[in-house]
VMD Tcl script that builds the backbone (N, CA, C; Angstrom):
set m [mol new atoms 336]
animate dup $m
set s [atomselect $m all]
$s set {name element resname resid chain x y z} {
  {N N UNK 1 A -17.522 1.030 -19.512}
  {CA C UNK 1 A -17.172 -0.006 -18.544}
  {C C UNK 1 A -15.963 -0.768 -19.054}
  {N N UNK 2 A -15.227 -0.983 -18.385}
  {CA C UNK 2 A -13.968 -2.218 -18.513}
  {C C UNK 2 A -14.034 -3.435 -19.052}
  {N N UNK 3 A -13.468 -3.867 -19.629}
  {CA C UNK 3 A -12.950 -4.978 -20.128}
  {C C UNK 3 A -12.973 -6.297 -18.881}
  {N N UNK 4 A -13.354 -7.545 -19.454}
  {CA C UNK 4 A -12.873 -8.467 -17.787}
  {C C UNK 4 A -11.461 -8.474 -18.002}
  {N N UNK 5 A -10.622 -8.313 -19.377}
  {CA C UNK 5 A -9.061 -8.482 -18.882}
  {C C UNK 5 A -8.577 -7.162 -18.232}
  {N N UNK 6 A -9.232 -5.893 -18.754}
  {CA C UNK 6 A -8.678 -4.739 -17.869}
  {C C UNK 6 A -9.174 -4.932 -16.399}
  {N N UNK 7 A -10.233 -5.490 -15.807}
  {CA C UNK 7 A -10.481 -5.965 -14.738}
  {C C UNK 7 A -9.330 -6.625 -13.965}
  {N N UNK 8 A -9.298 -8.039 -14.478}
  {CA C UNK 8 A -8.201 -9.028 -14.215}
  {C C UNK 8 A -6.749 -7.953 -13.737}
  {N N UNK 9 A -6.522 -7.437 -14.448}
  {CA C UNK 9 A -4.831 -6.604 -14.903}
  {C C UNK 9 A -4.928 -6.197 -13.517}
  {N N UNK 10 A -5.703 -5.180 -13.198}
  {CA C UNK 10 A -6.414 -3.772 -12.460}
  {C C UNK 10 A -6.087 -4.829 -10.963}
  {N N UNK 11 A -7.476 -5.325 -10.789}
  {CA C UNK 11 A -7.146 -6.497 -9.869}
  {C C UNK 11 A -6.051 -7.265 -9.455}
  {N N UNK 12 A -5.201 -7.326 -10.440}
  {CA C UNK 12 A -3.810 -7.999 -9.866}
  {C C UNK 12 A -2.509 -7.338 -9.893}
  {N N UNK 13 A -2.893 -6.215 -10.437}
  {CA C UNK 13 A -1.938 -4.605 -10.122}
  {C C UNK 13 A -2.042 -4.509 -8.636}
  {N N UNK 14 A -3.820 -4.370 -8.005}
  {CA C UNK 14 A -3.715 -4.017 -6.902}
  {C C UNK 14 A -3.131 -5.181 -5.665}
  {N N UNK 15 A -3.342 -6.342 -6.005}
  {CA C UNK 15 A -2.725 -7.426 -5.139}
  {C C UNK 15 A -1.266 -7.090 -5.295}
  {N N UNK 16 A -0.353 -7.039 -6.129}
  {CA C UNK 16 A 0.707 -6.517 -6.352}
  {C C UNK 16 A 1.196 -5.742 -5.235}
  {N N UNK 17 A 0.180 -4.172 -5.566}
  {CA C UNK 17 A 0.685 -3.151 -4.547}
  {C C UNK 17 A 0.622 -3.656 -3.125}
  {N N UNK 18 A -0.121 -4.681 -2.770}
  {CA C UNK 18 A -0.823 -4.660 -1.205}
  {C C UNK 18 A 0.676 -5.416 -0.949}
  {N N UNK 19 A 1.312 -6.690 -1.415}
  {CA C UNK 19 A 1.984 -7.536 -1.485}
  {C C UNK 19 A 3.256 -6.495 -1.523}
  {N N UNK 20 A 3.646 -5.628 -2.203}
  {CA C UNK 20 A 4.608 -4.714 -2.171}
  {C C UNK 20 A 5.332 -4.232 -0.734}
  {N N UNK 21 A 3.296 -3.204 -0.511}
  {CA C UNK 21 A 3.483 -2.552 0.887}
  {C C UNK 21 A 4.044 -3.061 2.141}
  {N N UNK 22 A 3.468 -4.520 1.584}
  {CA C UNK 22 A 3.449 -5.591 3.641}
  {C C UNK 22 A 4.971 -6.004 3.253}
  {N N UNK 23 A 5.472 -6.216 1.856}
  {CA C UNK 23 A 7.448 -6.171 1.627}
  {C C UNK 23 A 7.872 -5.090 2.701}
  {N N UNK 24 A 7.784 -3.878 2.143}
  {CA C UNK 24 A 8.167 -3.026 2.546}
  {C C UNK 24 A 8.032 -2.169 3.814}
  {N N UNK 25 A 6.844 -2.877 4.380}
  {CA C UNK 25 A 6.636 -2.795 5.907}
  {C C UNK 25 A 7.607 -3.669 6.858}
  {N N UNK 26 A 8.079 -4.792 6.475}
  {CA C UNK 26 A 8.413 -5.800 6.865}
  {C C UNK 26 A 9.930 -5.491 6.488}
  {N N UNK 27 A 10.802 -4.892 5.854}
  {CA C UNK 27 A 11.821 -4.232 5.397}
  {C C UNK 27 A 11.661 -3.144 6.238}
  {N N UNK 28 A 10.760 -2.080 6.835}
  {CA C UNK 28 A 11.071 -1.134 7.662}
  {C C UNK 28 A 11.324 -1.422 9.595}
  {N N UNK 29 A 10.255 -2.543 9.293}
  {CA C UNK 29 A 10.817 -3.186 10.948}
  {C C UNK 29 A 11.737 -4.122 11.050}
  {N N UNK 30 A 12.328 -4.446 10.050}
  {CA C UNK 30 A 13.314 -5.123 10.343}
  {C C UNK 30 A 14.531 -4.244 10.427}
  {N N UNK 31 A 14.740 -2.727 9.656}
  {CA C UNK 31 A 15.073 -1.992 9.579}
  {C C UNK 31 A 15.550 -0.965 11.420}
  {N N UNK 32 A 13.743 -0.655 11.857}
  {CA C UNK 32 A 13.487 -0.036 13.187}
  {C C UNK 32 A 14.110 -1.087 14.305}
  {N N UNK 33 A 13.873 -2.693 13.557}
  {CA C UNK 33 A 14.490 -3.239 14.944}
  {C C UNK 33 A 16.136 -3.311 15.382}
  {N N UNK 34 A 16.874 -3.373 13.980}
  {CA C UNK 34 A 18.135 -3.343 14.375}
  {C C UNK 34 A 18.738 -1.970 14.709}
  {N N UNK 35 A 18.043 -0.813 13.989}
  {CA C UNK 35 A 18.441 0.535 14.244}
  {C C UNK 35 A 18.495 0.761 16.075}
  {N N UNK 36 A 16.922 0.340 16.672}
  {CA C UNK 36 A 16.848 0.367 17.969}
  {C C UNK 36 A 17.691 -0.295 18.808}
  {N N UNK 37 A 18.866 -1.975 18.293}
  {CA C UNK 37 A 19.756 -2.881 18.645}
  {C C UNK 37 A 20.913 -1.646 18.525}
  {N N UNK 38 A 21.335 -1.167 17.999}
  {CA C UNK 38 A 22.232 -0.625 17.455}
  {C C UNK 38 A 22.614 0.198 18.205}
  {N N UNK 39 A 21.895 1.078 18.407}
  {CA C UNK 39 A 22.215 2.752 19.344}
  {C C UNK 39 A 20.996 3.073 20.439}
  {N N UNK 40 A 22.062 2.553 21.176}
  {CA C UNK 40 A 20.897 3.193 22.404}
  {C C UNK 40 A 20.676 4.146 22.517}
  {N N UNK 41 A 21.278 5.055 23.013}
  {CA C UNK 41 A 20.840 6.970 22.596}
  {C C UNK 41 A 20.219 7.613 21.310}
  {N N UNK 42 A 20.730 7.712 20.570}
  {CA C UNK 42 A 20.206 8.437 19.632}
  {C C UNK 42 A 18.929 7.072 18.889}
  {N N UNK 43 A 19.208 6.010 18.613}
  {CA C UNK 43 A 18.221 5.088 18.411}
  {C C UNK 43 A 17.042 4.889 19.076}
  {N N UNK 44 A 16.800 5.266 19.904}
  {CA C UNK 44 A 15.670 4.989 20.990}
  {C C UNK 44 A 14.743 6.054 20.367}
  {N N UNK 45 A 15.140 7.294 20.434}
  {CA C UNK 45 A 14.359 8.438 19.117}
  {C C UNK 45 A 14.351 8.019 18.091}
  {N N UNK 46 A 15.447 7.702 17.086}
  {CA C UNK 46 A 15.072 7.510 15.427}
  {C C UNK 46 A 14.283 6.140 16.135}
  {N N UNK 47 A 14.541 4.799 16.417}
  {CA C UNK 47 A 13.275 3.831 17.101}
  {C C UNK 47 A 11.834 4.305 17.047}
  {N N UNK 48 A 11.897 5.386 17.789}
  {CA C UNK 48 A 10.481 5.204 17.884}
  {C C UNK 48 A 9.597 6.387 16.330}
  {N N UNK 49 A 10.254 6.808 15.927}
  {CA C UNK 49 A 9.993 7.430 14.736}
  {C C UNK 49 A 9.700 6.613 13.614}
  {N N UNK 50 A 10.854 5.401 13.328}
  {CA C UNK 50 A 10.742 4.521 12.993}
  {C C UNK 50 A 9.070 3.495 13.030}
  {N N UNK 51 A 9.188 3.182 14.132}
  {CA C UNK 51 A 7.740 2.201 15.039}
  {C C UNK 51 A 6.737 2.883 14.304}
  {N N UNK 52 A 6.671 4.083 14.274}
  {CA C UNK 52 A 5.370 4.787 13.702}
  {C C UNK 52 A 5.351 5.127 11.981}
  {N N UNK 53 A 6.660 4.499 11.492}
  {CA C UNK 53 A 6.563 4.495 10.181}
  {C C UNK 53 A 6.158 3.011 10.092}
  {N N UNK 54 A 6.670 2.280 10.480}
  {CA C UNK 54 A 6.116 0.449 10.541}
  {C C UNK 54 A 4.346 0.687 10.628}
  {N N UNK 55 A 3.928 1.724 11.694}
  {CA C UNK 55 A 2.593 1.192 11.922}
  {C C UNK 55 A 1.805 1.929 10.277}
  {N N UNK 56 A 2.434 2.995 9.984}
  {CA C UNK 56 A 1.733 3.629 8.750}
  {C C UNK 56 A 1.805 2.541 7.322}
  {N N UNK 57 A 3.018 1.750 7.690}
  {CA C UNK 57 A 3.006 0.826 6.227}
  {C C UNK 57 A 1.950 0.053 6.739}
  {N N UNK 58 A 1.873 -0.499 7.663}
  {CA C UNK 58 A 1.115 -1.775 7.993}
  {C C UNK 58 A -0.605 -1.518 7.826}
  {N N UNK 59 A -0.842 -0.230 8.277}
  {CA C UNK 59 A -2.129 0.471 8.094}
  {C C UNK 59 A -2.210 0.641 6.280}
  {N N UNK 60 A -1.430 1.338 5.413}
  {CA C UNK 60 A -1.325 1.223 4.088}
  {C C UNK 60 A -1.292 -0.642 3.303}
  {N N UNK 61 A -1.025 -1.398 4.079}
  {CA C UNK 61 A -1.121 -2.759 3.491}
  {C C UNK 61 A -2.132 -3.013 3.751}
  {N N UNK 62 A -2.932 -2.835 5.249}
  {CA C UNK 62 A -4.423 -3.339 5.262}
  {C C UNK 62 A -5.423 -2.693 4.202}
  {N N UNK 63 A -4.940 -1.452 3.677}
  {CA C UNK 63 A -6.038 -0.766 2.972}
  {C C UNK 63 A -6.212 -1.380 1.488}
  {N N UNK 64 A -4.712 -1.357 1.218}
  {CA C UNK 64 A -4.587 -1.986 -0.133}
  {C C UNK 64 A -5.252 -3.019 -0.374}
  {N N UNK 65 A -4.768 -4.002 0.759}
  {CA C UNK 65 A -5.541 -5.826 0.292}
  {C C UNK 65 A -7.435 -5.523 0.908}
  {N N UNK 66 A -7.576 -5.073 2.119}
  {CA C UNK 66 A -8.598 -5.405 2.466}
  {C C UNK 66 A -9.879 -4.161 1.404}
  {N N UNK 67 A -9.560 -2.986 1.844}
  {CA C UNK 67 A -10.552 -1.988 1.311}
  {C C UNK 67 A -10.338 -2.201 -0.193}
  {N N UNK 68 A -9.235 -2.425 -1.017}
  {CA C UNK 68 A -8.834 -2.502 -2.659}
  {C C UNK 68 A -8.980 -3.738 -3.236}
  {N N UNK 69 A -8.309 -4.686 -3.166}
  {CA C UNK 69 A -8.038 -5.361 -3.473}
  {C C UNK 69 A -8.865 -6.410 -3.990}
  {N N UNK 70 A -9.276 -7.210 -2.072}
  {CA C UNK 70 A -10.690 -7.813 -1.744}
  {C C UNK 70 A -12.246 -7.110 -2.685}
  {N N UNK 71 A -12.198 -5.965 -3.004}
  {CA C UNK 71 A -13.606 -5.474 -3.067}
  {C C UNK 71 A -13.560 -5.469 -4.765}
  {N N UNK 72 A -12.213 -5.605 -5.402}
  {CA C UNK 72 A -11.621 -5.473 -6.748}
  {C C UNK 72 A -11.912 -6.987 -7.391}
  {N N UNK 73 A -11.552 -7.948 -6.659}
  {CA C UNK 73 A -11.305 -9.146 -6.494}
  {C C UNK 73 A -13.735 -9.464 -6.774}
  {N N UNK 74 A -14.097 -9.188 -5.881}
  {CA C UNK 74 A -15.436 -9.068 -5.490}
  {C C UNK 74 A -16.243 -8.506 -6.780}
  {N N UNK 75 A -15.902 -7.701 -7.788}
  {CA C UNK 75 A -16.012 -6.934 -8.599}
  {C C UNK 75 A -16.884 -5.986 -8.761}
  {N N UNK 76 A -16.498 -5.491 -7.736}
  {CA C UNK 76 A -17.517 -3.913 -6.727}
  {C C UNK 76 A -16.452 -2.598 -7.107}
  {N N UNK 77 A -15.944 -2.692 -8.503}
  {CA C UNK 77 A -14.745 -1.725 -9.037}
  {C C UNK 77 A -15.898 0.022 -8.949}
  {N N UNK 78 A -17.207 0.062 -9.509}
  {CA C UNK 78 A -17.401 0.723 -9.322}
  {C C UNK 78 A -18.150 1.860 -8.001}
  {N N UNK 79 A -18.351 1.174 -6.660}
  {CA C UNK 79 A -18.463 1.487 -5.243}
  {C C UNK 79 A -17.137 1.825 -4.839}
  {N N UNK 80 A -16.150 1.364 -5.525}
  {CA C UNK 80 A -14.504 2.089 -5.091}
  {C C UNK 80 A -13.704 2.686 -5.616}
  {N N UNK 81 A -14.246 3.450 -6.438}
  {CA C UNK 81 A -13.215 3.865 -7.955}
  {C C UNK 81 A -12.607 4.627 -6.995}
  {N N UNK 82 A -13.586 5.526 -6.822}
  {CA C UNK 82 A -13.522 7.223 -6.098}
  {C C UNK 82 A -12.114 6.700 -5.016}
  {N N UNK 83 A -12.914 6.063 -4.050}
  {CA C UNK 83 A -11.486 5.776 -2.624}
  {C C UNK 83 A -10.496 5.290 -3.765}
  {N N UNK 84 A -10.532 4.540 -4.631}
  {CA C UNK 84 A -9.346 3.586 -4.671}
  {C C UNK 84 A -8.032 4.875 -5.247}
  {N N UNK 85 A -8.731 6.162 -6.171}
  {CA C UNK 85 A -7.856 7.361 -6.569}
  {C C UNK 85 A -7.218 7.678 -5.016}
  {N N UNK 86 A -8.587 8.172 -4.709}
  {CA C UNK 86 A -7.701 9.147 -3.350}
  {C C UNK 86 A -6.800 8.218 -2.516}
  {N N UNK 87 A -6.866 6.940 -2.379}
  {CA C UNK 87 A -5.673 6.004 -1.154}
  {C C UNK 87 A -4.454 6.251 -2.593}
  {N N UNK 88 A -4.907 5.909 -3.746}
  {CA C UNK 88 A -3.318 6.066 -4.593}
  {C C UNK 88 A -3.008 7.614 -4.141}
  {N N UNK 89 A -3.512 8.778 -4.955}
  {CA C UNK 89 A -2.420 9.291 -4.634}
  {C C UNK 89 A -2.151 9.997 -2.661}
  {N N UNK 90 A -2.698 9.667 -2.219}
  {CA C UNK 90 A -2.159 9.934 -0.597}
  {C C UNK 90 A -1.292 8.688 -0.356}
  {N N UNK 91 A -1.253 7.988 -0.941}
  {CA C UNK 91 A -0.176 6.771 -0.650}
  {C C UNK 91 A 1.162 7.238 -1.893}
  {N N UNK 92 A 0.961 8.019 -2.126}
  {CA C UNK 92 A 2.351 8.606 -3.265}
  {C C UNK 92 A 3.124 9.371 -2.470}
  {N N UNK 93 A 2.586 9.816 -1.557}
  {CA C UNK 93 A 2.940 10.849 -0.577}
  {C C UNK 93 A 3.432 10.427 1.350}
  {N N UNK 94 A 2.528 9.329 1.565}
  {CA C UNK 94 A 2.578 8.936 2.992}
  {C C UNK 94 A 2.371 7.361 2.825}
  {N N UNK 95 A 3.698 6.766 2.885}
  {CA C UNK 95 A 3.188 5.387 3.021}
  {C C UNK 95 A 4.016 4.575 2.286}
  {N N UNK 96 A 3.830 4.950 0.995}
  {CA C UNK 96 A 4.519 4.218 -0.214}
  {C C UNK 96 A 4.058 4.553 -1.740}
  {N N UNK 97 A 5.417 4.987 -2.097}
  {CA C UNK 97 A 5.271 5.814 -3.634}
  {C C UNK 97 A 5.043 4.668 -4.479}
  {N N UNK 98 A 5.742 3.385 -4.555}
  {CA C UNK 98 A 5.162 2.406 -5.375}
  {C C UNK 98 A 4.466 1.750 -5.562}
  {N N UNK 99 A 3.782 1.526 -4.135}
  {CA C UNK 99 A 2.562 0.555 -3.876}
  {C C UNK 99 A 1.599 1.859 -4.696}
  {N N UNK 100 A 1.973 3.248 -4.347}
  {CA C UNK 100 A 0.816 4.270 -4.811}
  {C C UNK 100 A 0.953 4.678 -5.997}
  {N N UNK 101 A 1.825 4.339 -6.742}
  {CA C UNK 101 A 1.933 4.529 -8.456}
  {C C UNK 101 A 1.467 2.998 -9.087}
  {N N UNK 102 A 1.040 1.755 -8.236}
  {CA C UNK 102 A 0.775 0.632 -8.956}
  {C C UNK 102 A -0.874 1.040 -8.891}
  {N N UNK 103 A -1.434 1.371 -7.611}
  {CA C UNK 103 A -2.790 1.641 -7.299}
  {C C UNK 103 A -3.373 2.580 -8.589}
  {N N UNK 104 A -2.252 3.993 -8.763}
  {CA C UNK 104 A -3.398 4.737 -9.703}
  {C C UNK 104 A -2.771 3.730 -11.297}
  {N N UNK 105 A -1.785 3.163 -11.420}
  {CA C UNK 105 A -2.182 2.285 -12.890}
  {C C UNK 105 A -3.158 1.335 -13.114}
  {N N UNK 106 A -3.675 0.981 -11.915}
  {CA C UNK 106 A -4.906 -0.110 -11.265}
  {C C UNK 106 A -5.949 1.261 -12.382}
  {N N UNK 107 A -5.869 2.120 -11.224}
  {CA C UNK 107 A -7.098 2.495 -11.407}
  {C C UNK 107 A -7.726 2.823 -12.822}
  {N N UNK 108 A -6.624 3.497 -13.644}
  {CA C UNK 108 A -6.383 3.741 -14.804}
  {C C UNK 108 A -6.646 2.389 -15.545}
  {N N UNK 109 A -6.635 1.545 -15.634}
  {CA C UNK 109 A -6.544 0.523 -16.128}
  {C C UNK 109 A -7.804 0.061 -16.106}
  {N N UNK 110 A -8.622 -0.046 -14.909}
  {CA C UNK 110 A -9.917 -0.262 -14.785}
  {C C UNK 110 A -10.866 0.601 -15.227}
  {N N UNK 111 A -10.457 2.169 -15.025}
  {CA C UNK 111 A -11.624 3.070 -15.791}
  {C C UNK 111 A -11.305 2.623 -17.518}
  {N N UNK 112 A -10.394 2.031 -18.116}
  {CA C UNK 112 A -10.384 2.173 -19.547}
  {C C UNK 112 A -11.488 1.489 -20.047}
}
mol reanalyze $m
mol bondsrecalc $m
mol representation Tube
mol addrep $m
């Protein structure tokens, strides 16, 4: 079992990442909104390609703070080990590589 400071760390790694994601969600629609200002033709497609990358960060920030974070915070580390691996690395891949390389040092950090 963990340490309460590897706890603590783990726990505020993952607030980190959640705090990252909703950056970087918030950097992609601000991104989708001027792209869509910008070019009406060809923008209206990258737009809405865009919109659906906004909704995937925003879905990746709820997971982080609410399903991770909150339940980390709660100190229910071991009812979430398992999810908290698999959202890191599928968030390395779809979503966000840094929010998903802070998650598996979380996790790592907490199994020590």
């Amino acid at each position: 079992m963990a340490s309460k400071d590897s706890m603590r760390t783990a726990t505020t790694l993952t607030h980190v990442a959640a705090l990252l994601q909703i950056i970087f969600t918030i950097i992609g629609f601000i991104g989708v909104l001027g792209l869509s200002i910008a070019a009406a033709g060809p923008g209206i497609f990258l737009g809405t390609v865009g919109f659906f990358g906004v909704l995937i960060g925003a879905f990746w920030s709820w997971v982080d703070y609410e399903v991770i974070y909150e339940r980390m915070k709660e100190g229910k580390f071991s009812k979430i080990s398992d999810k908290m691996l698999i959202v890191g690395i599928i968030q390395l891949f779809i979503g966000g590589t840094i929010p998903g390389v802070i998650i598996l040092v979380a996790w790592f950090v907490a199994r020590s």
